[in-house]
C-alpha positions as CSV (number, residue, x, y, z in Angstrom):
1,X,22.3,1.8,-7.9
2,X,20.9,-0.3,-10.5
3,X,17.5,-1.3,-12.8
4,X,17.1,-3.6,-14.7
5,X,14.0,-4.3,-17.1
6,X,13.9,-8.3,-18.1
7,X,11.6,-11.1,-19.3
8,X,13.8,-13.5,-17.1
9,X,12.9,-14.4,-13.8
10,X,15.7,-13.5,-11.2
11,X,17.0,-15.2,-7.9
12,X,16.2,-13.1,-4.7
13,X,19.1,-14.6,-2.7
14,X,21.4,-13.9,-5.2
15,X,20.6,-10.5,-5.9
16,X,21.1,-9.8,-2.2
17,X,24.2,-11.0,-2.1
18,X,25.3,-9.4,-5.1
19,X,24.2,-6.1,-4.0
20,X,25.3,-6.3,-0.7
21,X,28.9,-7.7,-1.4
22,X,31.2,-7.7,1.4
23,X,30.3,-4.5,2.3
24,X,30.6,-4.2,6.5
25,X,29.1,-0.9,6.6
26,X,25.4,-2.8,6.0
27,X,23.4,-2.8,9.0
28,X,19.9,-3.3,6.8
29,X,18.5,-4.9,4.2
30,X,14.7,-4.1,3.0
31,X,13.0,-5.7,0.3
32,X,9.5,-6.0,-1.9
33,X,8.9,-8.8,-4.2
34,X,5.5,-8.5,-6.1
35,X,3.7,-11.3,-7.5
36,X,1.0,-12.1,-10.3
37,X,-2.0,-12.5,-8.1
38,X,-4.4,-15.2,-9.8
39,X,-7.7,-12.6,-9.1
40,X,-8.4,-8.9,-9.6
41,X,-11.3,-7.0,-9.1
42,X,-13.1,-10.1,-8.6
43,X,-12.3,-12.2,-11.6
44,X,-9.8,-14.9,-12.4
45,X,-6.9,-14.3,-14.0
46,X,-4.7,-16.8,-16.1
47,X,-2.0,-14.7,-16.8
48,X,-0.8,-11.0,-17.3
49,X,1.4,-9.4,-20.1
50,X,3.4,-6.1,-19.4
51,X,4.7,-3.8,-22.0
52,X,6.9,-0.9,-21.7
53,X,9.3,1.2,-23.7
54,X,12.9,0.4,-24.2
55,X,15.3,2.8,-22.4
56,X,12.2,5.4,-21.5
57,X,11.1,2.8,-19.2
58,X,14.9,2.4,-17.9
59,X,15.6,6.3,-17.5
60,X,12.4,6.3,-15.3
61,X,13.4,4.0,-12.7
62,X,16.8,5.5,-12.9
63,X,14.8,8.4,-11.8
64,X,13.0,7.0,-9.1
65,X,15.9,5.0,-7.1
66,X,18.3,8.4,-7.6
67,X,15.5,10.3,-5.8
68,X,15.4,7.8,-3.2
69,X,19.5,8.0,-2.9
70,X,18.4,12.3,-2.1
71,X,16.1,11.7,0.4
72,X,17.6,8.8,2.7
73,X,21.2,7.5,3.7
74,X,21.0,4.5,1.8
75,X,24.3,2.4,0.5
76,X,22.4,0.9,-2.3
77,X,19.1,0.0,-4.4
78,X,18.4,-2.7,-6.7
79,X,14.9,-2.2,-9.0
80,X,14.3,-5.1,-11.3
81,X,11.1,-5.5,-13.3
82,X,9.8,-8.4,-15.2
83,X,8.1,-7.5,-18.5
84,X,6.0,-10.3,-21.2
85,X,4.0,-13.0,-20.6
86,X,3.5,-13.8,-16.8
87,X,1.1,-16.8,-14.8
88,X,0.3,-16.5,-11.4
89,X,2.8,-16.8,-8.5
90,X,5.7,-15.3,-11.0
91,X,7.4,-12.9,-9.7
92,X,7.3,-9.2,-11.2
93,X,9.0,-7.0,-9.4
94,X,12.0,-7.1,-7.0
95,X,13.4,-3.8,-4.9
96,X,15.9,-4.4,-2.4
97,X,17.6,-1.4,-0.2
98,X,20.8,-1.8,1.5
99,X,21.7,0.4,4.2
100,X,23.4,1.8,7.4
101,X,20.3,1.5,9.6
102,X,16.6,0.0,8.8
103,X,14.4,3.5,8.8
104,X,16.2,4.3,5.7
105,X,16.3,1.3,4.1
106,X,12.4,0.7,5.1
107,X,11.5,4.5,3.7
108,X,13.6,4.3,0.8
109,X,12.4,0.6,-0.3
110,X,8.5,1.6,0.2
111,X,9.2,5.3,-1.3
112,X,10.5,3.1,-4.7
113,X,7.3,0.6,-5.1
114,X,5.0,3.7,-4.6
115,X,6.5,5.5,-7.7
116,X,6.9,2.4,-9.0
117,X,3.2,1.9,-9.4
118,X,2.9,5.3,-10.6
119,X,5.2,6.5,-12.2
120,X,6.8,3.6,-14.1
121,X,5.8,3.4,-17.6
122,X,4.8,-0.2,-17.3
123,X,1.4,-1.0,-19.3
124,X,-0.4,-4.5,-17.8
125,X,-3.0,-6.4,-19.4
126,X,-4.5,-9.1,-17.8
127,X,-6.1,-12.5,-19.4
128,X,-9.5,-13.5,-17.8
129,X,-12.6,-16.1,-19.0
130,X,-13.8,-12.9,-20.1
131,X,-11.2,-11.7,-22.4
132,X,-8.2,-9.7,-21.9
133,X,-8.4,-6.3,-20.7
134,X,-5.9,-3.6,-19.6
135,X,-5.5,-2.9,-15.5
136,X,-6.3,0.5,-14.8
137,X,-4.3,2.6,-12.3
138,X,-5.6,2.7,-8.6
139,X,-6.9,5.2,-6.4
140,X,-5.3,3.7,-3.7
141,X,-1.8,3.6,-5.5
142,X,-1.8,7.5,-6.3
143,X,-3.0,8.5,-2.4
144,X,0.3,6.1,-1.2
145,X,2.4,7.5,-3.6
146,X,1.0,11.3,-3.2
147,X,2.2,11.1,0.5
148,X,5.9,11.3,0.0
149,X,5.3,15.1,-1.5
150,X,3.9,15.8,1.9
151,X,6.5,18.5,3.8
């Protein structure tokens, strides 16, 4: 299991393969890949910055991925979020979940991005013709994330 937190922008193929290896016992492969979208909540945006805090941030998704490792039979999880100054069409966020069979991997790779938009102590601030402003959490974020506490 591994996160990483990076300005850099990272190579999707090559994370696969890196996370997979030559590991046989793979049946599945699920993955997410957000993007800077270039309008929210109506209005343009130019670009986004996203802060966090060194090693807090880190320990958090640590968190996440290792409660995803409880719940399903997965081999393996990869989180890696960009942080700093980002333009539309750069990519953000990759998660990628390798596994026996594709429910787990599916589950486990969705169950990461919810808590990711939750509970990830990312801060985003977009840059519109109006100025910047921060991006406030959503409504419908919390209900898909609230779902996994369902019994």
């Amino acid at each position: 299991m591994a996160v990483r937190v990076q300005q850099a922008d990272f190579d999707i193929g090559a994370e696969i393969a890196a996370l997979c290896g030559a590991d046989a016992g793979i049946g599945a492969i699920a993955s997410f890949i957000g993007l800077v979208r270039d309008v929210n909540n109506g209005d343009a945006v130019t670009g986004m910055t996203l802060e966090h805090y060194p090693g807090m941030t880190e320990r958090a998704l640590a968190g996440i991925v290792a409660e995803a490792k409880k719940r399903w039979d997965i081999a393996d999880a990869l989180v890696i979020h960009r942080v700093g100054e980002l333009k539309p069409l750069d990519q953000i966020v990759l998660v990628v979940v390798t596994g026996a069979h594709r429910g787990a991997a599916f589950a486990a790779c969705e169950f990461i991005m919810d808590y990711l938009k939750t509970q990830a102590p990312f801060w985003k601030k977009e840059q519109t013709a109006q100025g910047a402003r921060w991006v406030e959490a959503r409504s419908d974020d919390e209900l898909a994330a609230e779902r996994w506490n369902k019994d």
